[in-house]
C-alpha positions in Angstrom: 54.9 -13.3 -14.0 58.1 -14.4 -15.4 61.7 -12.3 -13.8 64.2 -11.7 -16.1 66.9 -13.8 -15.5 69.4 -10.5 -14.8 67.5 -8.6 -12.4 67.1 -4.9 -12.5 68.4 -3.9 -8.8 70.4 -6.8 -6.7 70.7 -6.3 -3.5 73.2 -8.2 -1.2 74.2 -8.4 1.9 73.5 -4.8 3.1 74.2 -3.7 6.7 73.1 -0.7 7.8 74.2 0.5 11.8 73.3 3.4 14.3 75.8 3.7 16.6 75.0 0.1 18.6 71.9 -0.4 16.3 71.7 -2.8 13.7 69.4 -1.3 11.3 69.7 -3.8 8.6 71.5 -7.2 9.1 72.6 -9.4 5.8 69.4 -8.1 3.8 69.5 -9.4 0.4 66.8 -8.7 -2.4 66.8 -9.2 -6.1 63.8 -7.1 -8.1 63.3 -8.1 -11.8 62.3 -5.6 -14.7 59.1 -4.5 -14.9 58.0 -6.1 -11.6 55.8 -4.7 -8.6 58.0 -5.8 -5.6 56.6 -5.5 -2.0 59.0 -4.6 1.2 57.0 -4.9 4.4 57.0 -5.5 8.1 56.0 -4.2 11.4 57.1 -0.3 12.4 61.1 -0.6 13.1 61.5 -3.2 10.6 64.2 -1.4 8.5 62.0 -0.8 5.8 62.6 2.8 5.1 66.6 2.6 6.2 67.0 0.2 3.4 64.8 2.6 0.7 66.9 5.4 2.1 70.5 3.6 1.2 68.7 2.6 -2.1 68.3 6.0 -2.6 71.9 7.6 -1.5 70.1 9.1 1.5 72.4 6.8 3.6 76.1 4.6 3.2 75.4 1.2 4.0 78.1 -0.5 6.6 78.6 -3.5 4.2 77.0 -5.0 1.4 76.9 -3.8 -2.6 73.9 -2.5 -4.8 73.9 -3.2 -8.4 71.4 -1.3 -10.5 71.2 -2.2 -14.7 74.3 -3.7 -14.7 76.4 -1.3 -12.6 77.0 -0.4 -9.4 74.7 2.3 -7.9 76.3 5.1 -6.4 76.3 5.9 -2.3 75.9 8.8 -0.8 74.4 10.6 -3.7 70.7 10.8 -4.3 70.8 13.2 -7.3 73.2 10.6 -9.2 70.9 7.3 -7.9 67.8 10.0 -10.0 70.3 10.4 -12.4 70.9 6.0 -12.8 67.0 5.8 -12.9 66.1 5.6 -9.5 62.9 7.8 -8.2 61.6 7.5 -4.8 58.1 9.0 -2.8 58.6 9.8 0.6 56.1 8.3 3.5 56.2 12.3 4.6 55.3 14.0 1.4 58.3 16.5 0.4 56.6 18.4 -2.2 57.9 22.4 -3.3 54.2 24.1 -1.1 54.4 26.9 -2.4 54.8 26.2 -6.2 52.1 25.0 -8.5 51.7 21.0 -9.3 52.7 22.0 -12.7 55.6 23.7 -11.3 56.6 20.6 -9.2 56.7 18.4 -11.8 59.0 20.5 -14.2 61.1 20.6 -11.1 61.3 16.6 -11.9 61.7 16.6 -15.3 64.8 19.5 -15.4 66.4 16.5 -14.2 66.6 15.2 -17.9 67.1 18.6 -19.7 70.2 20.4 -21.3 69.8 23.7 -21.3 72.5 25.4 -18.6 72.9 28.7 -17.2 74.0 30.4 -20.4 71.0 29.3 -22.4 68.7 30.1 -19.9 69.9 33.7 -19.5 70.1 34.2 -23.4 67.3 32.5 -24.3 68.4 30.5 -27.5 66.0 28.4 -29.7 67.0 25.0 -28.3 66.0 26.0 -24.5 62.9 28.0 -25.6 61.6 24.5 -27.5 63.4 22.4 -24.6 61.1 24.5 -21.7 57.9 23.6 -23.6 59.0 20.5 -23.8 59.2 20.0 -20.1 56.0 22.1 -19.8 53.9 19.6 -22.0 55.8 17.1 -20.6 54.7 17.9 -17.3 50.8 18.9 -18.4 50.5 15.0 -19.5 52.4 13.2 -16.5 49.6 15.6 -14.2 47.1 14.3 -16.2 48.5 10.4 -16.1 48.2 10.3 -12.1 44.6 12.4 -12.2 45.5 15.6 -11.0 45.7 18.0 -14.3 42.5 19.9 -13.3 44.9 21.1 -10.4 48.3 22.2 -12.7 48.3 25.5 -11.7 47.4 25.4 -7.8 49.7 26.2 -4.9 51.0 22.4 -3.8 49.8 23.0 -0.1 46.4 23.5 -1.4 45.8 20.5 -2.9 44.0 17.4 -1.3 46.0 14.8 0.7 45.1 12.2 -1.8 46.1 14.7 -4.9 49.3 15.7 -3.2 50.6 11.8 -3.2 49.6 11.5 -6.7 51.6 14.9 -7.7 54.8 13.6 -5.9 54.2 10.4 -7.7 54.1 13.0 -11.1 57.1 14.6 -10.0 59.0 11.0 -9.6 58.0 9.8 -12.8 59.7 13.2 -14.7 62.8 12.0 -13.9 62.0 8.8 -16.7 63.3 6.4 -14.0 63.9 2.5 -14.5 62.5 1.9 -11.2 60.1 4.1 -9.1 60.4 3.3 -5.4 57.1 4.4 -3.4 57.3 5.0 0.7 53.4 4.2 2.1 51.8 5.5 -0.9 48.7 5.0 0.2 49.5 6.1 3.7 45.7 8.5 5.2 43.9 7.5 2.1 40.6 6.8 2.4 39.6 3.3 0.7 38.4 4.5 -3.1 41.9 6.8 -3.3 44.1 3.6 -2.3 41.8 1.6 -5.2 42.8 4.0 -7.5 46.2 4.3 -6.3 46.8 0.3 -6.9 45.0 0.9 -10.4 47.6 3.8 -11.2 50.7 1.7 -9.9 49.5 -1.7 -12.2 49.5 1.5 -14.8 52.8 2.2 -14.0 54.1 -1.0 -14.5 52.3 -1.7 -17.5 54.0 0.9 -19.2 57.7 -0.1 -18.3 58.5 1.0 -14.9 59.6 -1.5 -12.1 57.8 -0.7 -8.8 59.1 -1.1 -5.1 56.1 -0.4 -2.4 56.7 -0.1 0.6 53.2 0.1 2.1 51.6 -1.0 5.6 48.2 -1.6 3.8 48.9 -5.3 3.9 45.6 -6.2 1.3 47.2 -3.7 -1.2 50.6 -5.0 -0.7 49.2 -8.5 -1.7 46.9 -7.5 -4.0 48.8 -5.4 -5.9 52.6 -7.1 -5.7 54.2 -10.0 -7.9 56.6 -10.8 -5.1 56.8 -9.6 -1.7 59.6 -9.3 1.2 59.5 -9.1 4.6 62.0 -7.6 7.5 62.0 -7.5 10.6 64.2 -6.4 13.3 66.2 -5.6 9.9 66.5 -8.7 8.7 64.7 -10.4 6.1 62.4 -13.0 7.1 60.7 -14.4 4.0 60.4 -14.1 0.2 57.9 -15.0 -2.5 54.5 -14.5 -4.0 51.7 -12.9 -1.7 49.8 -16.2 -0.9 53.3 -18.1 0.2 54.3 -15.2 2.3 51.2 -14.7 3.7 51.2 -18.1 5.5 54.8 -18.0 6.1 55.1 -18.5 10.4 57.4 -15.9 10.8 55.1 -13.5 8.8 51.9 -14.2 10.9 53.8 -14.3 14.1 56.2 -10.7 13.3 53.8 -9.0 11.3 50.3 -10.5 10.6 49.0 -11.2 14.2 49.0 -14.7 15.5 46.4 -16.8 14.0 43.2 -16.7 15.9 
């Protein structure tokens, strides 16, 4: 696969502390448009510290973040949404007790107009905008699988169903880049199948993927380029197949050789 020679997110030098913790230490990464990028290593890597200042969940100590051309802002997750910037979490944070269809029109609001007043008088452009958002959301459920399932309570849906409807919610928000925390994370081997076969999907139609996953045959399977930390530092680069016999790969994160 060929990276655009501007990348979409550039990441440089980010430092990341917890008190006398060094979470992240000089971590640099560069993810091209439409790419499936792959951050891994072993638990306590940094892996989800550096998705979480991505995101505006956390400031990083040091560093910058440049996202389409612009700096992407810190400390405010609805703004990184608003830039193009969805995330999954490895926990899933789904609304329980709302329907999937629900959920997702919670995602897409993110793109409407409609304010307060509208809403309260009703006028023509937010009665065509809400079923907009509700046709909208009918078609993203039925993209990831899950449209037999629009109008049950969240809680009540599968494991399996429940990561696809977050990834439905995520992809409302029309984002550049859509950032997934251990996707496939208690999914039995045919749902993590078809979760690789709906994130090539993804990509195919436009959006750039970051995975963070510890299902290390998906990772490589699935990923153009991967990265790995460890101890919050980046240890290697590249396509799967280099990174896989990288040393410092096998020996932090692979398991010696035998």
């Amino acid at each position: 696969m060929t990276i655009a020679t501007e990348p979409l997110l550039s990441v440089r030098g980010i430092e990341k502390r917890f008190g006398g913790l060094n979470a992240l230490t000089d971590v640099s990464l560069a993810i091209g448009r439409g790419e499936i990028y792959g951050l891994i290593g072993p638990n306590g890597a940094g892996k989800t510290t550096m998705f979480n200042v991505l995101t505006g969940l956390y400031v990083p100590d040091g560093g910058a973040i440049v996202f389409d051309g612009k700096p992407l802002p810190r400390n405010k997750p609805h703004r990184v949404v608003s830039a193009g910037i969805a995330r999954t979490f490895q926990n899933i944070r789904l609304f329980a007790n709302m329907t999937a269809l629900e959920n997702v029109m919670v995602g897409r609001h993110l793109r409407t107009r409609g304010g307060v007043l509208g809403a309260v008088l009703r006028t023509r452009a937010t009665r065509l905008e809400e079923k907009d958002t509700i046709a909208r959301a009918h078609e993203l459920l039925r993209y990831v699988g899950v449209e037999r399932h629009s109008n049950t309570i969240a809680r009540n849906l599968s494991y399996g169903d429940q990561r696809r409807l977050e990834i439905a919610r995520a992809l409302a928000t029309e984002p550049k880049l859509l950032a997934l925390d251990e996707p496939a994370a208690g999914m039995n081997p045919t749902e993590r199948q078809a979760l690789g076969q709906l994130i090539g999907r993804i990509r195919g139609d436009g959006v750039t993927v970051l995975l963070i996953e510890h299902d290390v045959k998906l990772v490589m399977g699935l990923c153009d380029r991967v990265a790995v930390l460890d101890y919050g530092r980046k240890i290697a680069e590249g396509v799967p197949r280099d990174v896989q016999r990288d040393p410092a790969v096998i020996a932090a994160y692979l398991g010696a050789p035998a």
